[in-house]
NUNU-460680 format. One record per atom (N, C-alpha, C, O): x, y, z; residue number from 0. Coordinates in steps of 0.05 Angstrom, whole numbers, plus 5000, padded with zeros to 4 digits. Atoms other than C-alpha are relative to their C-alpha. Layout:
BEGIN
R      X      Y      Z   num
R      X      Y      Z   NUM
...
This chain:
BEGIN
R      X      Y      Z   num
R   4981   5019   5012     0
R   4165   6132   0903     0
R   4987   4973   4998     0
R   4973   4965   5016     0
R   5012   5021   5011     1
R   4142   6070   0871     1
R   5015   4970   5017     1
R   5008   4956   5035     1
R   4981   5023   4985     2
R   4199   6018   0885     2
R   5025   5005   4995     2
R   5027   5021   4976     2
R   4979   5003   5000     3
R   4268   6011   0891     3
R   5014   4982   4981     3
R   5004   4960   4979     3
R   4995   5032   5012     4
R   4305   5965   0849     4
R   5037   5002   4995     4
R   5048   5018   4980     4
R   4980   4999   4995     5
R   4373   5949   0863     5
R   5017   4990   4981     5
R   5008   4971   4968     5
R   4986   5015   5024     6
R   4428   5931   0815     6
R   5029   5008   5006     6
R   5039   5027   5017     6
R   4964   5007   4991     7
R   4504   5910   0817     7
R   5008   4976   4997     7
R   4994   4956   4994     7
R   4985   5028   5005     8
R   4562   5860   0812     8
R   4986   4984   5031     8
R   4977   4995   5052     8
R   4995   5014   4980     9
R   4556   5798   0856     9
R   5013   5005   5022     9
R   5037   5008   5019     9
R   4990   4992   4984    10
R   4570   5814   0922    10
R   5007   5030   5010    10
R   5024   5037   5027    10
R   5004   4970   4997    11
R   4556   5888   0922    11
R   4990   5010   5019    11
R   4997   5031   5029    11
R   5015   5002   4979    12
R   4505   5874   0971    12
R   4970   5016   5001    12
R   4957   5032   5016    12
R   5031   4992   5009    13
R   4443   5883   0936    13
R   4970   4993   5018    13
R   4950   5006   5023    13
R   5019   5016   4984    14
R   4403   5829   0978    14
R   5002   5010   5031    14
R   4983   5008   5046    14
R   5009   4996   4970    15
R   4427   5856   1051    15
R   5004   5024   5002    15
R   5007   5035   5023    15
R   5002   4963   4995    16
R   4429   5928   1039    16
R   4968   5003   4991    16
R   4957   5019   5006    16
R   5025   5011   5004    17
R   4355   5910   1007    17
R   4980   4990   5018    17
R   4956   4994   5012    17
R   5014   5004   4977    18
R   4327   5884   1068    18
R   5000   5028   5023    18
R   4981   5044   5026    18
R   4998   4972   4993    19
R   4351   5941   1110    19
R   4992   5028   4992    19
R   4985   5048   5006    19
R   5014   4972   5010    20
R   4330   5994   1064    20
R   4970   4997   5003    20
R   4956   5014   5013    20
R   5025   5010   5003    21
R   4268   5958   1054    21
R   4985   5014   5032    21
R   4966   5030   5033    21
R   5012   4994   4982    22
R   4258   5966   1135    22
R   4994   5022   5006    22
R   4972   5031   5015    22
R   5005   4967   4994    23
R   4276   6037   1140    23
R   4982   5013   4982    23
R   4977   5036   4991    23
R   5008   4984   5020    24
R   4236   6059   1075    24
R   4962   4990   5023    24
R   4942   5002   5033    24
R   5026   5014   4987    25
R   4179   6019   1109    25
R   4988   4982   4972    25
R   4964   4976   4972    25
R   5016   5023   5025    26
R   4167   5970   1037    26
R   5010   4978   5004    26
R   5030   4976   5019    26
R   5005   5030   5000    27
R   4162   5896   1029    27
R   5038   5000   4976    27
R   5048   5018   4962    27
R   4975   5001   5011    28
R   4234   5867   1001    28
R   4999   4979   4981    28
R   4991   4958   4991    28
R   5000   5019   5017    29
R   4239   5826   0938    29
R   5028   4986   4996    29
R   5044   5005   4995    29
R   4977   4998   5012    30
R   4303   5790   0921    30
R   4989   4984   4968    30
R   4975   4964   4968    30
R   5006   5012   5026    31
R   4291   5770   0849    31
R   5012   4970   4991    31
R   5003   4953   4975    31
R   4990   5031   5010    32
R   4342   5710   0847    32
R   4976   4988   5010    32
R   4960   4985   4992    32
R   5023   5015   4985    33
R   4286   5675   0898    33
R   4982   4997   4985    33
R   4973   4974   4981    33
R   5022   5006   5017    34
R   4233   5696   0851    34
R   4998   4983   4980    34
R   4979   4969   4972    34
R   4979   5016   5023    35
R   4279   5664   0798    35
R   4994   4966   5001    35
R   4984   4953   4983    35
R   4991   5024   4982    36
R   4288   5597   0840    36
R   4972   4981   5003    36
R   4970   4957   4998    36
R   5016   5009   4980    37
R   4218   5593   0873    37
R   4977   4994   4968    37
R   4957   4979   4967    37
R   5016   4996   5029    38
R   4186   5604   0795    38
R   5014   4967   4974    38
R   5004   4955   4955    38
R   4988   5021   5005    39
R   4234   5548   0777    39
R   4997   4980   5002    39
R   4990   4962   4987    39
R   4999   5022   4984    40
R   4242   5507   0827    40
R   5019   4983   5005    40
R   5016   4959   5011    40
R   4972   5005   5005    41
R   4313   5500   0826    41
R   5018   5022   5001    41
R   5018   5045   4991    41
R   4979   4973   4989    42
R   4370   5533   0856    42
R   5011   5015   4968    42
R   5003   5005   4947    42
R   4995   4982   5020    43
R   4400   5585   0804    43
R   5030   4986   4984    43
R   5035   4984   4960    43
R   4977   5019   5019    44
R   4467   5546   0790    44
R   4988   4968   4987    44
R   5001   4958   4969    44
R   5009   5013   5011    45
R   4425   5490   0777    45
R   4982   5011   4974    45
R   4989   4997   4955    45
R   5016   4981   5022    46
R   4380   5531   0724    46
R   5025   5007   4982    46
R   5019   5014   4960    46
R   4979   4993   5014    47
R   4456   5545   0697    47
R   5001   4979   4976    47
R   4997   4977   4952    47
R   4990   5028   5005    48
R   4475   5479   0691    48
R   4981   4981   4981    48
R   4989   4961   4969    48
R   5021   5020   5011    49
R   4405   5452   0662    49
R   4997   5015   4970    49
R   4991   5002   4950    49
R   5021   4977   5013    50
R   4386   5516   0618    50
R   5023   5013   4980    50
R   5021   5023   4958    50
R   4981   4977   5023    51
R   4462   5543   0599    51
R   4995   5025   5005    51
R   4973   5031   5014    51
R   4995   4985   5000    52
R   4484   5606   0599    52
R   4967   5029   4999    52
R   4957   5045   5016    52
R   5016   4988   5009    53
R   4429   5639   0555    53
R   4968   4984   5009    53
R   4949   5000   5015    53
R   5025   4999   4989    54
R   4368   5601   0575    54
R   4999   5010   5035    54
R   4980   5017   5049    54
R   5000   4986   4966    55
R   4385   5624   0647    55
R   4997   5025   5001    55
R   4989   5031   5023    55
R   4990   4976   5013    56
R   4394   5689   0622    56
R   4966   5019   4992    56
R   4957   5041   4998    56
R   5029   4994   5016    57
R   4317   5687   0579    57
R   4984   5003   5025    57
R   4970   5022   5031    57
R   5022   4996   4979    58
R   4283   5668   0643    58
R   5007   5017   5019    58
R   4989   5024   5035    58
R   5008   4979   4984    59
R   4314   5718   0682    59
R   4989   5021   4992    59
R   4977   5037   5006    59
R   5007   4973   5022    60
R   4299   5768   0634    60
R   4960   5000   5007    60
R   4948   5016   5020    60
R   5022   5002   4994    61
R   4226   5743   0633    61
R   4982   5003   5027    61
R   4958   5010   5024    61
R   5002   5003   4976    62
R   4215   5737   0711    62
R   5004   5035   5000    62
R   4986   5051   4997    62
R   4993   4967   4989    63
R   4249   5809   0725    63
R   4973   5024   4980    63
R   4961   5044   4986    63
R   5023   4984   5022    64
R   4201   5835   0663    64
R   4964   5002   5006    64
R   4947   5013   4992    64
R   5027   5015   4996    65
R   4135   5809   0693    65
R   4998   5005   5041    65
R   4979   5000   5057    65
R   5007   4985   4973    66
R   4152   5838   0766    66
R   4980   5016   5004    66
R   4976   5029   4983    66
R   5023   4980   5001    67
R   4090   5880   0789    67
R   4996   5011   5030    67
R   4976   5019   5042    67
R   5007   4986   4967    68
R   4103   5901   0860    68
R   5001   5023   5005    68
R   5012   5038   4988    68
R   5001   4964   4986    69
R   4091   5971   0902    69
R   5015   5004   5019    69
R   5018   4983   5031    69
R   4990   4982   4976    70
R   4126   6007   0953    70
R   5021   4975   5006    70
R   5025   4968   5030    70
R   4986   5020   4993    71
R   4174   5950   0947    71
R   5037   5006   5004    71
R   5043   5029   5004    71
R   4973   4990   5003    72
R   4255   5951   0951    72
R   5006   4964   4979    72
R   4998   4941   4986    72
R   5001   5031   5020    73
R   4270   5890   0892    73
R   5041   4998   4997    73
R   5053   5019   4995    73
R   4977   5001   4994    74
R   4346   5866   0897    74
R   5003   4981   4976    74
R   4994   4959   4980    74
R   4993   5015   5018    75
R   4366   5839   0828    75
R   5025   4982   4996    75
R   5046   4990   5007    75
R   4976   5006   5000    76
R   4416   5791   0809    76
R   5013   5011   4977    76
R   5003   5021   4956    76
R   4971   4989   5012    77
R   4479   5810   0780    77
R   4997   5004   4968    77
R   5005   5025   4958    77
R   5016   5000   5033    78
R   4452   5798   0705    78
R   4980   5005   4996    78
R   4970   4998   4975    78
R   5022   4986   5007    79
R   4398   5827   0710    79
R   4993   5021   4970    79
R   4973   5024   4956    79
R   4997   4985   5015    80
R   4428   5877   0663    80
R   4999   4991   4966    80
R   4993   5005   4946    80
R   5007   5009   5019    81
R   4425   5838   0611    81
R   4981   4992   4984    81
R   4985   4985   4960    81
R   5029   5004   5007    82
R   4356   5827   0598    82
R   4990   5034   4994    82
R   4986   5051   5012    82
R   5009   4979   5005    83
R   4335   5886   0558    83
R   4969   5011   5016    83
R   4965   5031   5030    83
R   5028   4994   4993    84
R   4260   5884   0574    84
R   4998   5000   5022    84
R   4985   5019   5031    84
R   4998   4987   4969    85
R   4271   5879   0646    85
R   5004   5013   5007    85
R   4990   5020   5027    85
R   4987   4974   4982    86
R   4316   5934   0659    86
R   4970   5028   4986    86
R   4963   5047   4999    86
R   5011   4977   5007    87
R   4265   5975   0612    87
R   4967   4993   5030    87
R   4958   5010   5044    87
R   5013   4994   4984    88
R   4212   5950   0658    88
R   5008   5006   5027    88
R   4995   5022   5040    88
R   4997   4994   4977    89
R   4246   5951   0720    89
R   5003   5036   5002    89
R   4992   5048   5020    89
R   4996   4979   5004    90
R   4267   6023   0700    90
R   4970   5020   5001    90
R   4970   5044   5003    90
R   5030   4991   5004    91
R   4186   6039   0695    91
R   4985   4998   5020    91
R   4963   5008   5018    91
R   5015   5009   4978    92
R   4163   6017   0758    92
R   5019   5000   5024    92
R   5015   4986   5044    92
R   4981   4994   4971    93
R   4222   6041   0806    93
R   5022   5017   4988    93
R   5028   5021   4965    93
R   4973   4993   5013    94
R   4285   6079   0812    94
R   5015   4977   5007    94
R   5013   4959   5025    94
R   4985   5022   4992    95
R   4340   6042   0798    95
R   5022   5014   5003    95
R   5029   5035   4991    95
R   4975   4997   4983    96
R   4403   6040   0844    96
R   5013   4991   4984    96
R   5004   4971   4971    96
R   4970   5026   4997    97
R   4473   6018   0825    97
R   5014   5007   5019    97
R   5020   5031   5023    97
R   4987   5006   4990    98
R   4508   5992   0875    98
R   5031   4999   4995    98
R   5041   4977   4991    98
R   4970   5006   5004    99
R   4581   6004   0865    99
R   5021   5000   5009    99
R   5030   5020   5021    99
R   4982   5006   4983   100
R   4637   5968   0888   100
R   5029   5002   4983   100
R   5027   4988   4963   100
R   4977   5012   5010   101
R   4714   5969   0863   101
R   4996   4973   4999   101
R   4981   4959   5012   101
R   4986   5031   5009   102
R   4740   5904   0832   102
R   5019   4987   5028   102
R   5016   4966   5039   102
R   4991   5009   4975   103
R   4784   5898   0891   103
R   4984   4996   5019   103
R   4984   4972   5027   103
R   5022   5010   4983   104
R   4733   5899   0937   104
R   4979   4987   4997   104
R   4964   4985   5017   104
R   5012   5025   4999   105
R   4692   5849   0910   105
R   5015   4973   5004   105
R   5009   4954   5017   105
R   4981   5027   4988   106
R   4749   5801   0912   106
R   4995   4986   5019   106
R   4987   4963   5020   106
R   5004   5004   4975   107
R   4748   5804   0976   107
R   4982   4990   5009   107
R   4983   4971   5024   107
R   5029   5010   4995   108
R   4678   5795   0982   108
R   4989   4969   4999   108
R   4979   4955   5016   108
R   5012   5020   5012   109
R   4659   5738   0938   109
R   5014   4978   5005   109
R   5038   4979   5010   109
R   4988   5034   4989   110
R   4669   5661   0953   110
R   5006   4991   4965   110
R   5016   4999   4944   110
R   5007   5021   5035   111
R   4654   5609   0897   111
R   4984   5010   4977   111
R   4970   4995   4963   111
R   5013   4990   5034   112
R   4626   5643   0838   112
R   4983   4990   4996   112
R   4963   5004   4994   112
R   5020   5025   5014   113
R   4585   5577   0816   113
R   4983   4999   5018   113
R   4959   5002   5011   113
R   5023   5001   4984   114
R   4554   5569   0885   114
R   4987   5025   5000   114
R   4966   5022   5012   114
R   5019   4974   5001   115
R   4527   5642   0877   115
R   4983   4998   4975   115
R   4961   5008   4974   115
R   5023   4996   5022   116
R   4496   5632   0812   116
R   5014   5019   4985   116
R   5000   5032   4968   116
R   4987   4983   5025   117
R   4547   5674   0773   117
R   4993   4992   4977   117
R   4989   4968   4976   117
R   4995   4999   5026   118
R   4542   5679   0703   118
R   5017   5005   4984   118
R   5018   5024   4968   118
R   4965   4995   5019   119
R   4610   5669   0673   119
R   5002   4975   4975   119
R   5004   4951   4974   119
R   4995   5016   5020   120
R   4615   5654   0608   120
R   5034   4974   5008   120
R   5050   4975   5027   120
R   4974   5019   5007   121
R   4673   5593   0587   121
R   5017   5013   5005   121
R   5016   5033   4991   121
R   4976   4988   5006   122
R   4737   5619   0604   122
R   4991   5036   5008   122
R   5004   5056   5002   122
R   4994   4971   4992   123
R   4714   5683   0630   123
R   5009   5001   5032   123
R   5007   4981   5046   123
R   4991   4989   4983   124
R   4744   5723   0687   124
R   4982   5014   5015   124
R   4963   5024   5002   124
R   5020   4983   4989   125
R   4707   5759   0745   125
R   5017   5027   4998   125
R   5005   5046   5009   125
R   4985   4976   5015   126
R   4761   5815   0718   126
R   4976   5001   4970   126
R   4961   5020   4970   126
R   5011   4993   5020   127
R   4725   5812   0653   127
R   4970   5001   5002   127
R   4958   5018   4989   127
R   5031   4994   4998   128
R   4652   5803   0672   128
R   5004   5026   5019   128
R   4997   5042   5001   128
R   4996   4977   4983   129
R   4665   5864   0724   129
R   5010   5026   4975   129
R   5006   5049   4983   129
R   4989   4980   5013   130
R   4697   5908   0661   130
R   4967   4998   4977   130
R   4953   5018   4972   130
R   5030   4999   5015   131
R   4628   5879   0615   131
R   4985   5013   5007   131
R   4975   5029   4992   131
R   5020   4998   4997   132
R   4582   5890   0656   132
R   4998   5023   5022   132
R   4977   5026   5033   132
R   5000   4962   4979   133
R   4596   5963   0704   133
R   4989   5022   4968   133
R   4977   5043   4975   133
R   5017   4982   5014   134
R   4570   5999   0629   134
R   4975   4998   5000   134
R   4963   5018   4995   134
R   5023   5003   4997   135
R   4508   5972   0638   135
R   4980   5010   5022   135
R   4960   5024   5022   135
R   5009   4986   4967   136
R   4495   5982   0710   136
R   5004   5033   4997   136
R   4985   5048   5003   136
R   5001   4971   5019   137
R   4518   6053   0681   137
R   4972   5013   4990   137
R   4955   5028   5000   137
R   5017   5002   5025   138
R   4476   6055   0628   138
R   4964   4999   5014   138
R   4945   5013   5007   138
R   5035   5011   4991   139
R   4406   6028   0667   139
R   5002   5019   5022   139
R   4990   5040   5016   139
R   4995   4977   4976   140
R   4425   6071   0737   140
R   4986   5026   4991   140
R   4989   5038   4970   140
R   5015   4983   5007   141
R   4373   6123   0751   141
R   5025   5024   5022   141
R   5027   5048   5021   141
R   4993   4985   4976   142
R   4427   6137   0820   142
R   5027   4983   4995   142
R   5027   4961   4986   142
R   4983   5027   4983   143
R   4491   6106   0838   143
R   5006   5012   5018   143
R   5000   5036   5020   143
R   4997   5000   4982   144
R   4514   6102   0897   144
R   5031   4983   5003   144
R   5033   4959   4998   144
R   4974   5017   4997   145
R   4588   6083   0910   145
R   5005   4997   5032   145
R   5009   5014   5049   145
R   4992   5018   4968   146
R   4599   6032   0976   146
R   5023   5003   5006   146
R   5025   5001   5030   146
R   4970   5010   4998   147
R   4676   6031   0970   147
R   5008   5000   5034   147
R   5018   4983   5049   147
R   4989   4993   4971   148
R   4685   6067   1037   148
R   4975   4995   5017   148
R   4975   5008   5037   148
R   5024   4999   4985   149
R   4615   6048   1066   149
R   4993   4966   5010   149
R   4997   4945   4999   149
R   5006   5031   4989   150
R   4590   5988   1111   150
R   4964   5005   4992   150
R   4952   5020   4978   150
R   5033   5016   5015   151
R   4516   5960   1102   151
R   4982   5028   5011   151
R   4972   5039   4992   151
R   5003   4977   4986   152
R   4490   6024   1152   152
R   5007   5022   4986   152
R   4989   5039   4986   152
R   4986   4983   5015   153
R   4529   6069   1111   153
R   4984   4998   4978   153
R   4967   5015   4975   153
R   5010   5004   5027   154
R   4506   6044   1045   154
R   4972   5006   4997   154
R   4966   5010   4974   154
R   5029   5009   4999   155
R   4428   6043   1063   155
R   5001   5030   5001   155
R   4991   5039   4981   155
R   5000   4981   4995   156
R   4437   6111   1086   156
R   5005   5024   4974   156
R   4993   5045   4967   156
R   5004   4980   5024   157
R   4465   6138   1024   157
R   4986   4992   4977   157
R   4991   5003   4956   157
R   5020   5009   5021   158
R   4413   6103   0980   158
R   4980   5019   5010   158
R   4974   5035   4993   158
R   5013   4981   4983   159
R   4368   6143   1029   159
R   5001   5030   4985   159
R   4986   5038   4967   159
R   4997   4978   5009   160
R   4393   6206   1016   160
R   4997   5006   4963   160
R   4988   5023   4949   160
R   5001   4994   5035   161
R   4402   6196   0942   161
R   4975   5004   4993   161
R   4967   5024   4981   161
R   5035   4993   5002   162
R   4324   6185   0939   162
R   4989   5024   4994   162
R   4975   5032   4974   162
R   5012   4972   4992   163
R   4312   6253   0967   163
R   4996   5013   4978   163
R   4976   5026   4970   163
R   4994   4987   5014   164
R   4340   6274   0921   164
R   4991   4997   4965   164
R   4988   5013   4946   164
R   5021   5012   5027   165
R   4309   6246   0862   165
R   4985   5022   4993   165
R   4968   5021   4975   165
């Protein structure tokens, strides 16, 4: 197995089910917002705020497209999916997970939207980005894996198993 590469709504728990898997698989853990940030140099709602929607959007696209790691577990953000050439590379150089959570149970989950670095268009809804963007994660998913009833232990475990099975 090459790498892992994780994908889902905000708060799915890409980044700490990603470290954890990372330990048990025995690979190095990427989160891609960081790479995002640290390639920047500016937190990711600032990159919103400077760049807009769509240039935030280009450079993640570019960043996620230009990954080149091994035996890694890579924890994408939430739009990831949107960047064609990424998902086709991330799709080339790992399997890719979706992480999937009910709409209700992200509710729950998620704080401030903005301080995470969401990507919500004007006037959109995390009802409507959640109905956009689950065909995609669809669509790119080599595995899913549904959390609903699973804690972080749980979840790592059946990414685990799904592997095997690959």
């Amino acid at each position: 197995m090459k790498n892992v590469v994780l994908i889902g709504m905000p708060g799915s728990g890409k980044s700490t089910v990603g470290v954890v898997l990372a330990k048990v698989l025995g690979y190095r853990f990427i989160d891609s917002d960081l790479v995002i940030q640290e390639a920047e140099g500016k937190l990711l709602h600032e990159i919103i705020s400077e760049k807009g929607i769509d240039g935030f959007l280009a450079v993640e696209n570019k960043i996620n497209s230009e990954l080149e790691p091994e035996h890694s577990v890579i924890a994408t953000g939430g739009s990831v999916v949107y960047g064609k050439e990424a998902m086709e590379h991330l799709s080339r150089i790992g399997t890719v997970v979706y992480l999937k959570l009910p709409y209700a149970s992200l509710v729950r989950r998620l704080g401030n939207l903005k301080d995470r670095g969401v990507v919500l268009k004007e006037g959109q809804t995390l009802k409507s980005l959640y109905e956009e963007r689950t065909p995609l994660y669809e669509k790119y998913a080599h595995l899913t894996v549904d959390e609903e009833k699973a804690g972080i232990r749980e979840t790592v475990e059946l990414v685990v198993q799904a592997l095997k099975e690959v």
